[in-house]
TORKOL-551257 format. One record per residue (C-alpha): residue in one letter; x, y, z. Coordinates in pm, whole numbers, padded with zeros to 5 digits. Example, Ala and Ser with C-alpha at 12.3 -4.5 7.8 and 13.67 -1.06 7.14 Angstrom:
// residues 2
+--------+--------+--------+--------+
| residu |     px |     py |     pz |
+--------+--------+--------+--------+
|      A |  01230 | -00450 |  00780 |
|      S |  01367 | -00106 |  00714 |
+--------+--------+--------+--------+
***
This chain:
// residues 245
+--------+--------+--------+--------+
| residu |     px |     py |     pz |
+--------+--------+--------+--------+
|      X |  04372 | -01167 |  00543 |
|      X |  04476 | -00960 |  00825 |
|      X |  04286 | -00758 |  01107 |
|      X |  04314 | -00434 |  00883 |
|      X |  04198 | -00582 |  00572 |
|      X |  03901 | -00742 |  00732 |
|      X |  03801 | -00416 |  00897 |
|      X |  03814 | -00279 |  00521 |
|      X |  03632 | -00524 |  00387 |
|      X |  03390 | -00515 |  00635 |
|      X |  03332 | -00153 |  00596 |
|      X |  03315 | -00146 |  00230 |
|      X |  03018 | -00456 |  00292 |
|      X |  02826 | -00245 |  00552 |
|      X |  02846 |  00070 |  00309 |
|      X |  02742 | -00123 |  00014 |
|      X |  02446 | -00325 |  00255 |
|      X |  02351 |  00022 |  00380 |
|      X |  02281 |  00169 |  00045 |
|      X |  02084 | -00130 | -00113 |
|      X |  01815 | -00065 |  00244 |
|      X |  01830 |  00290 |  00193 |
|      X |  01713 |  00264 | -00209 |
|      X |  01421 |  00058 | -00104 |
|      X |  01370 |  00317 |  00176 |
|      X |  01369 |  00549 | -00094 |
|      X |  01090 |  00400 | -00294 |
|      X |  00894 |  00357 |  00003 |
|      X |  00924 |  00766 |  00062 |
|      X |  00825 |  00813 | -00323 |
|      X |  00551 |  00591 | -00316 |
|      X |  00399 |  00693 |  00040 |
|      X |  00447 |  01038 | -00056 |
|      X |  00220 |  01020 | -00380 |
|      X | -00025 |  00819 | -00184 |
|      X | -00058 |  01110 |  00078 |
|      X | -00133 |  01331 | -00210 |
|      X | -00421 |  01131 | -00362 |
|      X | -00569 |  01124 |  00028 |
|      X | -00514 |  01473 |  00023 |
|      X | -00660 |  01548 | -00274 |
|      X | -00981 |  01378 | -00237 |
|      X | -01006 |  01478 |  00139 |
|      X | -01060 |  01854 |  00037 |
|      X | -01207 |  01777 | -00276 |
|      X | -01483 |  01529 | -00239 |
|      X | -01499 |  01549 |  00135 |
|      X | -01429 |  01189 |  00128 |
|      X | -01102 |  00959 |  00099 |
|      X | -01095 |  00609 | -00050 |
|      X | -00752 |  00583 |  00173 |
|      X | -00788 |  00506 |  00558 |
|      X | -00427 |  00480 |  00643 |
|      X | -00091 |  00293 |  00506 |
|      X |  00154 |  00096 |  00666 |
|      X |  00520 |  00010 |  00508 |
|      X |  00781 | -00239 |  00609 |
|      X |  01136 | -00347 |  00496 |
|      X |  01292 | -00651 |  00515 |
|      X |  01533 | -00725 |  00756 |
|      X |  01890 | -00829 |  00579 |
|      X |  01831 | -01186 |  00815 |
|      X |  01494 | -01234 |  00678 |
|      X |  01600 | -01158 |  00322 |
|      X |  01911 | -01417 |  00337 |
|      X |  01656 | -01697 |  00478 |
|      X |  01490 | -01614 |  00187 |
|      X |  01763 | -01647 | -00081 |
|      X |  01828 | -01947 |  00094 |
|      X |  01523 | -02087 |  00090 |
|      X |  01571 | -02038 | -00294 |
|      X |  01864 | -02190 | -00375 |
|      X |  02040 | -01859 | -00507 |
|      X |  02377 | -01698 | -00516 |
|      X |  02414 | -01500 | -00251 |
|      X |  02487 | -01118 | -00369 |
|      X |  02316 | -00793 | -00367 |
|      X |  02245 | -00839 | -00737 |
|      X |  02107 | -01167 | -00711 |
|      X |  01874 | -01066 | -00442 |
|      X |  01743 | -00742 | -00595 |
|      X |  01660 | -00992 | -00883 |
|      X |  01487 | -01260 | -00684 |
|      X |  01332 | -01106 | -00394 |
|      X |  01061 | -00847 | -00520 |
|      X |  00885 | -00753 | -00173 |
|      X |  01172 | -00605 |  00025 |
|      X |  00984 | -00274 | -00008 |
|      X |  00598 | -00394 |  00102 |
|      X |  00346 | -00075 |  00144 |
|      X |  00003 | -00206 |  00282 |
|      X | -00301 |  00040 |  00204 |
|      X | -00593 |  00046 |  00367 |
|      X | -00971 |  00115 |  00235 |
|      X | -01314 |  00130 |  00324 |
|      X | -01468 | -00044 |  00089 |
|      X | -01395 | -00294 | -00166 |
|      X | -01509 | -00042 | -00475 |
|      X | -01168 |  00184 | -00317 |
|      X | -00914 | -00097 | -00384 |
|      X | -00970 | -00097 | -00731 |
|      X | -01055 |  00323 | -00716 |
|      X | -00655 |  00319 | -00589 |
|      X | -00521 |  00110 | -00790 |
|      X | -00616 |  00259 | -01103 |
|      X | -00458 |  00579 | -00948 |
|      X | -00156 |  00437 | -00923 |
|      X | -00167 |  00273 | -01280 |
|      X | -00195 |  00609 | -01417 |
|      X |  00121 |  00734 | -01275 |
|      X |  00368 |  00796 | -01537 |
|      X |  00662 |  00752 | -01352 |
|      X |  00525 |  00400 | -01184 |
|      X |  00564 |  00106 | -01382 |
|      X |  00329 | -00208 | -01233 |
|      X |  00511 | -00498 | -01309 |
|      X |  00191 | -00752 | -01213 |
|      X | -00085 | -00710 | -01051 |
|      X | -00252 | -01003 | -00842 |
|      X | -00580 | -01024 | -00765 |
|      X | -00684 | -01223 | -00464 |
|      X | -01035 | -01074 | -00413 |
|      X | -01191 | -01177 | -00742 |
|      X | -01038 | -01529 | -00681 |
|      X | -00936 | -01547 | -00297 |
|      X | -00675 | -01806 | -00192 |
|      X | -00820 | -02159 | -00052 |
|      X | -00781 | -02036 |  00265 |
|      X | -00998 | -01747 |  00208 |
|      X | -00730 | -01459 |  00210 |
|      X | -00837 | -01133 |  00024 |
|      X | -00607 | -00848 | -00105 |
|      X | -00496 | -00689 | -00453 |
|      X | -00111 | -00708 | -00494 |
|      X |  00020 | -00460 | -00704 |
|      X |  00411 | -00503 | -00794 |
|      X |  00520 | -00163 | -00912 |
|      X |  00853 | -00037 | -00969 |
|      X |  00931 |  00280 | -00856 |
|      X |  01260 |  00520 | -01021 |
|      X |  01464 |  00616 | -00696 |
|      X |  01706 |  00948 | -00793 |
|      X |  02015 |  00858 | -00575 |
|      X |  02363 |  01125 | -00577 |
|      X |  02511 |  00934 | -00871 |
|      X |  02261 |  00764 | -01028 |
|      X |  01905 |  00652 | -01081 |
|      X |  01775 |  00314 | -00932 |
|      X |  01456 |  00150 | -01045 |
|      X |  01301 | -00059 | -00732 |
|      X |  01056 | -00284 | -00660 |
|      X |  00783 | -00230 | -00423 |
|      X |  00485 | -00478 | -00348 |
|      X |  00165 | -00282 | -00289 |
|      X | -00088 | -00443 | -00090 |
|      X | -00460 | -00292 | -00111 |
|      X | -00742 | -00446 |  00128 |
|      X | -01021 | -00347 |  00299 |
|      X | -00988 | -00250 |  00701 |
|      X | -01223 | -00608 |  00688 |
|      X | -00941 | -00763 |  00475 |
|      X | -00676 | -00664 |  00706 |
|      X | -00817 | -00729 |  01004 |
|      X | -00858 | -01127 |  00902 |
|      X | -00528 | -01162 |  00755 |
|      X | -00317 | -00953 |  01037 |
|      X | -00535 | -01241 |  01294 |
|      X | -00478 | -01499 |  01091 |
|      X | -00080 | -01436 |  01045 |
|      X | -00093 | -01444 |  01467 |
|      X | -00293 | -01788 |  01494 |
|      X | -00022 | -01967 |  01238 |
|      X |  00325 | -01741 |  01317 |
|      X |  00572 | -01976 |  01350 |
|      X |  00334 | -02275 |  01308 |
|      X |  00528 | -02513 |  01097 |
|      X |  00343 | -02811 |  01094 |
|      X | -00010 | -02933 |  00900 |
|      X | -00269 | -02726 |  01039 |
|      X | -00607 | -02924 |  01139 |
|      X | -00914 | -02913 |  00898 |
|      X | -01133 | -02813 |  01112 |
|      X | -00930 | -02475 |  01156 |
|      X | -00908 | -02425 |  00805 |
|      X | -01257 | -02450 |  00743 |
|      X | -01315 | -02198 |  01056 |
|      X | -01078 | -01977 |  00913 |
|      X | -01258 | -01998 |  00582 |
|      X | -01549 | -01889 |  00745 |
|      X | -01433 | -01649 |  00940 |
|      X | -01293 | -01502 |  00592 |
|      X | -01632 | -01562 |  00433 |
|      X | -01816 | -01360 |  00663 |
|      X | -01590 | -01055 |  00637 |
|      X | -01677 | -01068 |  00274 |
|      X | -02032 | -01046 |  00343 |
|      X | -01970 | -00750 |  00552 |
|      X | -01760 | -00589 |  00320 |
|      X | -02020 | -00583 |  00053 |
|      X | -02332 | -00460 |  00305 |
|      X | -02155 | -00186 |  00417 |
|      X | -02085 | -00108 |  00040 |
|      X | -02425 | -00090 | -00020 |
|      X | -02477 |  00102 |  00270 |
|      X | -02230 |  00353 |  00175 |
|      X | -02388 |  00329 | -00182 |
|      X | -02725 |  00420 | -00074 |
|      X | -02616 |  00683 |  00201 |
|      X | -02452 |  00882 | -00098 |
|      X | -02713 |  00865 | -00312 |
|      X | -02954 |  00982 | -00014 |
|      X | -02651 |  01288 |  00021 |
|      X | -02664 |  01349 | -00359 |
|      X | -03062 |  01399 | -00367 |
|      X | -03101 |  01659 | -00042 |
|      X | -02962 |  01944 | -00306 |
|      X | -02694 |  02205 | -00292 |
|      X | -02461 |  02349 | -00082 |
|      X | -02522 |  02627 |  00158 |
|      X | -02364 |  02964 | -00029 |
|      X | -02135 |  02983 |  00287 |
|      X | -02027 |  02618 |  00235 |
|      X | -01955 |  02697 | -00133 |
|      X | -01730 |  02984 | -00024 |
|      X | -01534 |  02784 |  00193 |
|      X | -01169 |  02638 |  00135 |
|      X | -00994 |  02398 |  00371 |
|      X | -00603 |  02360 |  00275 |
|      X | -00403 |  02114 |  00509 |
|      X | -00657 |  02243 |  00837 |
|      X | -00649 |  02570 |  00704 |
|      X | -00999 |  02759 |  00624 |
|      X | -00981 |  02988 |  00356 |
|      X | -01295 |  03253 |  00230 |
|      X | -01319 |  03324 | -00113 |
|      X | -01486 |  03680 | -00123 |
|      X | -01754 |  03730 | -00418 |
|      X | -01554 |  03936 | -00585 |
|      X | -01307 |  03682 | -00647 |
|      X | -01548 |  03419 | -00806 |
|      X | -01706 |  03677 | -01006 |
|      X | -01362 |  03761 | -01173 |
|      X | -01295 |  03388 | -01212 |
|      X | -01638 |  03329 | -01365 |
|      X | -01551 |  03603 | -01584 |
+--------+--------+--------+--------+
***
């Protein structure tokens, strides 16, 4: 083959590379963008969001060959769109453990999402003590010339959740070698005892609501009041007696 032929080749390989990324980009968009509505939503309608924040991540094309390796597969883009499911991974955050399952029924109801599985590591938590649901959902992408279905793992946890697996990620990262008991059984505890906490301060949060929902209604100027994306909008009496009409 000679120079120009490789530069082809190489060119039609980067195009074709560059287009499998951007789909799962893409799906990431799609799905981010439908989570920002339901924190939206609930933000100005229940003065409360069951979504702290999200975080999303691709993987790299070196990371997803040491994967395919690691497999034993064929190496082509088909192969690894088959094999590898969590090249699109969207992390969302809660407050409480009651959220995780609030979102992912959300989610579930989306016509246009189709959950592939659904993992649950917080009704039975990995021996290590890791916590999380795992949602695998694929999302339709509309590209210029066609329409791609893609994967995209969905990881929901508590800020408690994340905080012991993003710590215990840093302790092991790049630890290849059989870890000592003793630090398992740390770790375990360490795991254990965000648990607990997780389910005091849903209690907590339980009991402050219910304390909210007994003090009574609104003030009549709170009831008037509309907040749209920071904006404050009045509705005038007039305009509620027409609707009520």
């Amino acid at each position: 083959m000679n120079t120009l032929n490789q530069i082809e080749q190489f060119k039609k390989i980067k195009y074709e590379l560059t287009r499998f990324m951007l789909i799962y980009k893409f799906a990431l968009d799609e799905i981010e963008t439908k989570i920002e509505i339901l924190k939206q939503e609930f933000q100005s309608l229940h003065d409360y969001s069951p979504i702290e924040h999200t975080k999303s991540r691709i993987k790299s094309p070196e990371s997803i060959m040491n994967k395919m390796l690691r497999k034993n597969k064929e190496f082509s883009l088909t192969a690894v769109k088959n094999s590898i499911k969590d090249i699109a991974g969207l992390r969302i955050t809660c407050s409480f453990i009651s959220d995780i399952y609030h979102v992912s029924e959300m989610l579930q109801k989306q016509d246009d999402l189709k959950i592939l599985d659904i993992k649950d590591y917080i009704k039975n938590p990995k021996p290590n003590g890791y916590q999380s649901l795992h949602l695998l959902v694929e999302v339709p992408v509309f590209m210029s010339d066609c329409q791609e279905q893609v994967c995209v793992e969905v990881q929901i946890r508590t800020i408690a959740m994340d905080f012991w697996a993003s710590l215990e990620h840093k302790i092991f990262y790049k630890y290849d070698q059989a870890v000592p008991e003793h630090l398992t059984r740390e770790l375990k505890a360490a795991a254990d005892s965000a648990n607990a906490l997780d389910l005091q301060m849903e209690r907590l949060h339980r009991e402050i609501k219910e304390l909210k929902d007994a003090q009574g209604e609104d003030s009549d100027e709170e009831l008037r009041r509309i907040i749209i994306n920071n904006q404050q909008f009045t509705l005038p009496a007039n305009f509620i007696k027409l609707l009520g009409e």
